[in-house]
Every structure is written in structure tokens, then in C-alpha cells.
PLY file of the C-alpha trace (Angstrom):
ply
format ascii 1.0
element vertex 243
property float x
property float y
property float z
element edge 242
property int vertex1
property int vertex2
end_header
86.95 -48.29 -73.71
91.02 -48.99 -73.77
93.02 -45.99 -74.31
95.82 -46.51 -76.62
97.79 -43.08 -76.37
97.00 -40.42 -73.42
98.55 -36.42 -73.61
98.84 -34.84 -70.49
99.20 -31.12 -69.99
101.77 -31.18 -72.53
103.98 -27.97 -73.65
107.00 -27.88 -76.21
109.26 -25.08 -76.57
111.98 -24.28 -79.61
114.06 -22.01 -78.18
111.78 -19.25 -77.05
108.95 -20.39 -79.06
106.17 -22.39 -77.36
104.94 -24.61 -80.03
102.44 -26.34 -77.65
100.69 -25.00 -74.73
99.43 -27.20 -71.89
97.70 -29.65 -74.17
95.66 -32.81 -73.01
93.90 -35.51 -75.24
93.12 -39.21 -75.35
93.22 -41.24 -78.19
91.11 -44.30 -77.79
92.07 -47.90 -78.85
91.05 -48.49 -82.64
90.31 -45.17 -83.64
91.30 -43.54 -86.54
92.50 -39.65 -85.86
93.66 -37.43 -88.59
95.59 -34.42 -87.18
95.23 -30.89 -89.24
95.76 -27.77 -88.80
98.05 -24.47 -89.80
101.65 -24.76 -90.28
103.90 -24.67 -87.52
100.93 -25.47 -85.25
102.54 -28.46 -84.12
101.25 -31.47 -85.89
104.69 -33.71 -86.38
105.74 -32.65 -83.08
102.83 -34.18 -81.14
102.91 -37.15 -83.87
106.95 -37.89 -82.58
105.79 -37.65 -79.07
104.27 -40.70 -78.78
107.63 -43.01 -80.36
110.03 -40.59 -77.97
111.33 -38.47 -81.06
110.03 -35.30 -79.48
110.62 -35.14 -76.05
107.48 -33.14 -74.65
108.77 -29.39 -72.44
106.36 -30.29 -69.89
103.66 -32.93 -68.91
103.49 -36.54 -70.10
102.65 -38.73 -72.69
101.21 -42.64 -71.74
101.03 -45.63 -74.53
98.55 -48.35 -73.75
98.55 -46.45 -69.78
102.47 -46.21 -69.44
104.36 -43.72 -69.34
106.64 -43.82 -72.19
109.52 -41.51 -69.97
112.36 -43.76 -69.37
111.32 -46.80 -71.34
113.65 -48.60 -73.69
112.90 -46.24 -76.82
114.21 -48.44 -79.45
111.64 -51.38 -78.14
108.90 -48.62 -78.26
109.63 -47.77 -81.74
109.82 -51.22 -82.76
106.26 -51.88 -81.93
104.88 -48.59 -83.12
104.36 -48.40 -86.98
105.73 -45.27 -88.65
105.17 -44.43 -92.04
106.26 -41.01 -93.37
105.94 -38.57 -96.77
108.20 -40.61 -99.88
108.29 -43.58 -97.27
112.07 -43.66 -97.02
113.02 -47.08 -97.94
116.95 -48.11 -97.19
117.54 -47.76 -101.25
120.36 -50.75 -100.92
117.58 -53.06 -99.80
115.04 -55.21 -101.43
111.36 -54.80 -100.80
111.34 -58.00 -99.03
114.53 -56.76 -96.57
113.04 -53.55 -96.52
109.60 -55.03 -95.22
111.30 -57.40 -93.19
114.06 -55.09 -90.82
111.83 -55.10 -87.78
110.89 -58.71 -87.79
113.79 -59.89 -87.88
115.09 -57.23 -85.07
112.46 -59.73 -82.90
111.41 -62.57 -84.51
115.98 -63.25 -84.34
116.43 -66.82 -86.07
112.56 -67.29 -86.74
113.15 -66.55 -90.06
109.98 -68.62 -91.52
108.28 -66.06 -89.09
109.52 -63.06 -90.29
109.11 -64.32 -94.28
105.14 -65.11 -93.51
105.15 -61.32 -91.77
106.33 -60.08 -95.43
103.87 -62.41 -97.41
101.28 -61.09 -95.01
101.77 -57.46 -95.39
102.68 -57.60 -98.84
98.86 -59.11 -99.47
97.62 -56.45 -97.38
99.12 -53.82 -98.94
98.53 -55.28 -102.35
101.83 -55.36 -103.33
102.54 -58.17 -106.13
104.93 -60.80 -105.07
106.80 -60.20 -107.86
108.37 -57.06 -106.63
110.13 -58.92 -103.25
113.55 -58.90 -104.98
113.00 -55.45 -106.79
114.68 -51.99 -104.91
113.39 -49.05 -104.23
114.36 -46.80 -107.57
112.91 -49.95 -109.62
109.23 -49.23 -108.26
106.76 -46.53 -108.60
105.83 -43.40 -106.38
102.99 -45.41 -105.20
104.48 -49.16 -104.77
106.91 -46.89 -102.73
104.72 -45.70 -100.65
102.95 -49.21 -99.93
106.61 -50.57 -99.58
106.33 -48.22 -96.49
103.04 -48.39 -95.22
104.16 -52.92 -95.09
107.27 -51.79 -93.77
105.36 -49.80 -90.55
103.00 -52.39 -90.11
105.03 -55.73 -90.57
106.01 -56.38 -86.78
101.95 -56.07 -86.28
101.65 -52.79 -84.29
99.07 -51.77 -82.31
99.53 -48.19 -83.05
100.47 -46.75 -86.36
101.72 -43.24 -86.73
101.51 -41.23 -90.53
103.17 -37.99 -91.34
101.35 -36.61 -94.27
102.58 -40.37 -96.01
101.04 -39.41 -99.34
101.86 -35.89 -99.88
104.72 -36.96 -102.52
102.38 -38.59 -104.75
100.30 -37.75 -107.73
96.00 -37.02 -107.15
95.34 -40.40 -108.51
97.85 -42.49 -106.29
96.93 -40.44 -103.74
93.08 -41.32 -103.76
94.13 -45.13 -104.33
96.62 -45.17 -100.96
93.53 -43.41 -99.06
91.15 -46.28 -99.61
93.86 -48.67 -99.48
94.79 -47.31 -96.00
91.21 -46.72 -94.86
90.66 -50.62 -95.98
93.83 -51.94 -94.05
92.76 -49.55 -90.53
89.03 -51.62 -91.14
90.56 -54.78 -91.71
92.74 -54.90 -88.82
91.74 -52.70 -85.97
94.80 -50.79 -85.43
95.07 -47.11 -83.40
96.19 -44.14 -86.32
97.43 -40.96 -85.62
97.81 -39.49 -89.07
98.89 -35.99 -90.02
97.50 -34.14 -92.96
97.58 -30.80 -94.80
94.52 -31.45 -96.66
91.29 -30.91 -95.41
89.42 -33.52 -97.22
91.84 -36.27 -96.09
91.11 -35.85 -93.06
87.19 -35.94 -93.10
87.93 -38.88 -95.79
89.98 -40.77 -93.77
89.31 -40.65 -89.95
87.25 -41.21 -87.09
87.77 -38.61 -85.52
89.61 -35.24 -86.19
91.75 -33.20 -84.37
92.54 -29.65 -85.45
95.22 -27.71 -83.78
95.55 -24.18 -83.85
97.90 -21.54 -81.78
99.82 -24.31 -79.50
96.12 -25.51 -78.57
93.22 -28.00 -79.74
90.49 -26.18 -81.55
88.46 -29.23 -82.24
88.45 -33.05 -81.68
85.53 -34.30 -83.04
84.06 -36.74 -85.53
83.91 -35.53 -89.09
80.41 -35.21 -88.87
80.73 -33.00 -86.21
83.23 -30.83 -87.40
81.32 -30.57 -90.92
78.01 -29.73 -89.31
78.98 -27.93 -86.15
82.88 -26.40 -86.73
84.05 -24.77 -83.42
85.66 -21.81 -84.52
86.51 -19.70 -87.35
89.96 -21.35 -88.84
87.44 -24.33 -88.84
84.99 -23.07 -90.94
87.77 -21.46 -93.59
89.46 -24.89 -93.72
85.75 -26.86 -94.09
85.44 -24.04 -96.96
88.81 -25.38 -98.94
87.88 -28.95 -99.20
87.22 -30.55 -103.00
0 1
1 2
2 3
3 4
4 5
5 6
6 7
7 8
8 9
9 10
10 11
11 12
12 13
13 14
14 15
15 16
16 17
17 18
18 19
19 20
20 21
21 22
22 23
23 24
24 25
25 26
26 27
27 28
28 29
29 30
30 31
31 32
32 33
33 34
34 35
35 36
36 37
37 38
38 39
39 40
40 41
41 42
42 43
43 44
44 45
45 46
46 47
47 48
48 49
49 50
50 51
51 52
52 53
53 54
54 55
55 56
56 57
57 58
58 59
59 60
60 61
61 62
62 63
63 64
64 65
65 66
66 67
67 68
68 69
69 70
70 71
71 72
72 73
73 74
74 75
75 76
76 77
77 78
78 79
79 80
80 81
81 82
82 83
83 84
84 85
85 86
86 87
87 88
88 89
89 90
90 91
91 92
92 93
93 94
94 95
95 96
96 97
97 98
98 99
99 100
100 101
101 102
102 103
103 104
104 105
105 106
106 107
107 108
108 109
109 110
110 111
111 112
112 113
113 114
114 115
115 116
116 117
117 118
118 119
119 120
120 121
121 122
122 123
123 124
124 125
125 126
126 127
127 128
128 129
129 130
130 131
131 132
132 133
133 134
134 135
135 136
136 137
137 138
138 139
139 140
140 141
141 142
142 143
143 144
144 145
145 146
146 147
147 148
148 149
149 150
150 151
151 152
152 153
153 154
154 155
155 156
156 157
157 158
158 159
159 160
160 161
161 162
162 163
163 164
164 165
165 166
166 167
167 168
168 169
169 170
170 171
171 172
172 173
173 174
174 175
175 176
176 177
177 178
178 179
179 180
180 181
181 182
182 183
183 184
184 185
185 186
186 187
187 188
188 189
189 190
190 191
191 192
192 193
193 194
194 195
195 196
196 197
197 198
198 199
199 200
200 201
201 202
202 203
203 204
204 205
205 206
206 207
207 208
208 209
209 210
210 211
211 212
212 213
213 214
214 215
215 216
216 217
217 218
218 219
219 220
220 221
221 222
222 223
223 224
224 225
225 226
226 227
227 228
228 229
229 230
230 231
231 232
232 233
233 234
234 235
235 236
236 237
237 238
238 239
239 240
240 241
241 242
């Protein structure tokens, strides 16, 4: 099976603070990994590891087998999505500019290309086509948010990376952008890394779970497996808190 992001023996200090302790884990091609655990335990900072915007203590992190140390960052980012809490749309562009900045970084004067990227991901997303020439304070919480999730995914990724992307939104927009994400990773195949605070979206949502706890992994399983068989106690409270 392709690998599409590899950890290895990875540490991050703050200061004096070791955030992350020698930490090693593959993320196969096409899966689907929601990342939980208690704050501070890491999360975001193994989530920015993989575009180079956390720069790892020790050890090394590998996309699709290469090292990502001294690559051309801004190419890496270009071709990972990134999709984060209140989606953080440039407010003086339109929905369609907004979904359309990193195409047009590569597609350069293929502008028919970059304008079927937007109709594309606009479908996707189920975003009407009405709202191409609305901004960002004209739309809802929610259209937002799938402004953003387009946005990530419009240059066609291979990996997409989420930090906790609907935590800004009310219970019923929130349980609409899960299935609407869920459908989208089944529809095209793409590698998530996804970072929650909520228990239930992450059994909801992926493949396979990670929980971090104390600079370390306590579990990376399938939620299945971490329903029927959680490795430790933080597990078992956490499995206790979901709706």
C-alpha cells in the first residue's frame, strides 16, 4: 500500500517544553485519520508538520516518500489542501477568487482551467453558483466554511489537512459539513489528516484514529477498534463523552 505521509522519531520542543516525544507513524494513501486527544498534546503541531509550518525538534517527516526538509515550501503547500476553524477567506475577495488563488498560482494564463477547477469544486462542495460573485461577510457560517473546504481542495490535492474546520459552527451545520466532508473524502480518494476536539467526530468521520496523549501516541486504530478495545484509560473517559 502507498504511503502518503511518514513521521519519523519526531520530537518538538517550546522552549523547555517537549510537546512531542520521539514519535513515529505512517499514514497510508487514501485514508481518512482524525487526530484527538487532550489539549496541548500536540495535535496542530503534528498537523503543520507535514506543509513545513512546524518545523519538527528532531527526526523527519516524508510526503509521498520524500523528505519534505529543504524542499521548496511554498510548492509543498500549494499542493497540500488546508482547511482551518472559520475557514479564513481573504474578505476583499469573491468566492470565485477566493476558490480560485491556487489555480491560478499554477494553472498561470490557463484561465479556462482554473474557472472549470472553481465550477468543479463549487459542485462538490455544493455551493450554488449563484454565490461566485458574493464575499465572504455576504454568506453564512456554513457556505463559509464550504468556501474553504473548495478553496483547500481546488488545485486537486492529494493530501488534505483540517484543523478542527467546523468548530465555529452551529450543531446543525456542523452535522451537515461532516457528511458533506465524509461524502467528498469517498468521492475522491484523497489522504485526511483532520484534527478534532470531539470525540464523536472522530469515530464519525475517519478511518482510522489517532489519539495522542503526553507527547506520545496512545492509540492508532480503526474506530471499531478503539470503541471495542480502547488502549488505555484517557481512551475509555473520552469513548465515555461521546453523544
Amino acid at each position: 500500500m502507498k504511503t502518503a505521509i511518514e513521521y519519523e522519531h519526531i520530537s518538538k520542543q517550546y522552549g523547555n517544553q517537549e510537546i512531542i516525544h520521539d514519535l513515529n507513524l505512517t499514514v497510508p494513501a487514501g485514508e481518512f485519520v482524525t487526530i484527538i486527544g487532550s489539549s496541548g498534546c500536540g495535535k496542530t503541531t503534528i498537523l503543520k508538520m507535514v506543509n513545513g509550518l512546524v518545523i519538527p525538534s528532531s527526526g523527519r517527516v516524508l510526503v509521498e516518500g520524500e523528505d519534505i526538509k529543504g524542499k521548496d515550501l511554498i510548492a509543498l503547500r500549494r499542493n497540500i489542501g488546508y482547511a482551518i476553524q472559520g475557514s479564513v477567506l481573504f474578505p476583499h475577495m469573491t468566492v470565485e477568487q477566493n476558490i480560485a488563488y491556487v489555480p491560478n498560482l499554477l494553472n498561470k494564463q490557463n484561465k479556462q482551467k482554473t474557472r472549470d477547477a472553481v465550477s468543479k469544486w463549487m459542485a462538490i462542495t455544493r455551493l450554488e453558483e449563484t454565490l461566485r460573485s458574493r464575499y465572504p461577510d455576504e454568506l453564512s457560517g456554513g457556505q463559509r466554511q464550504r468556501v474553504g473546504i473548495a478553496r483547500a481542495l481546488a488545485a486537486s490535492p492529494e493530501i488534505l489537512l483540517m484543523d478542527e474546520p467546523f468548530g465555529a459552527v452551529d450543531e446543525i451545520t456542523r452535522d451537515q459539513l461532516q457528511s458533506e466532508i465524509k461524502r467528498i473524502y469517498e468521492q475522491t480518494g484523497i489522504t485526511v489528516l483532520f484534527v478534532t476536539h470531539d470525540i464523536g467526530e472522530a469515530l464519525k468521520l475517519g478511518t482510522r484514529v489517532l489519539v495522542l496523549a503526553d507527547g506520545g501516541i496512545d492509540q492508532y486504530a480503526s474506530p471499531d477498534q478503539i470503541i471495542a478495545q480502547p488502549a488505555t484509560d484517557f481512551i475509555r473517559q473520552l469513548i465515555g463523552k461521546r453523544k
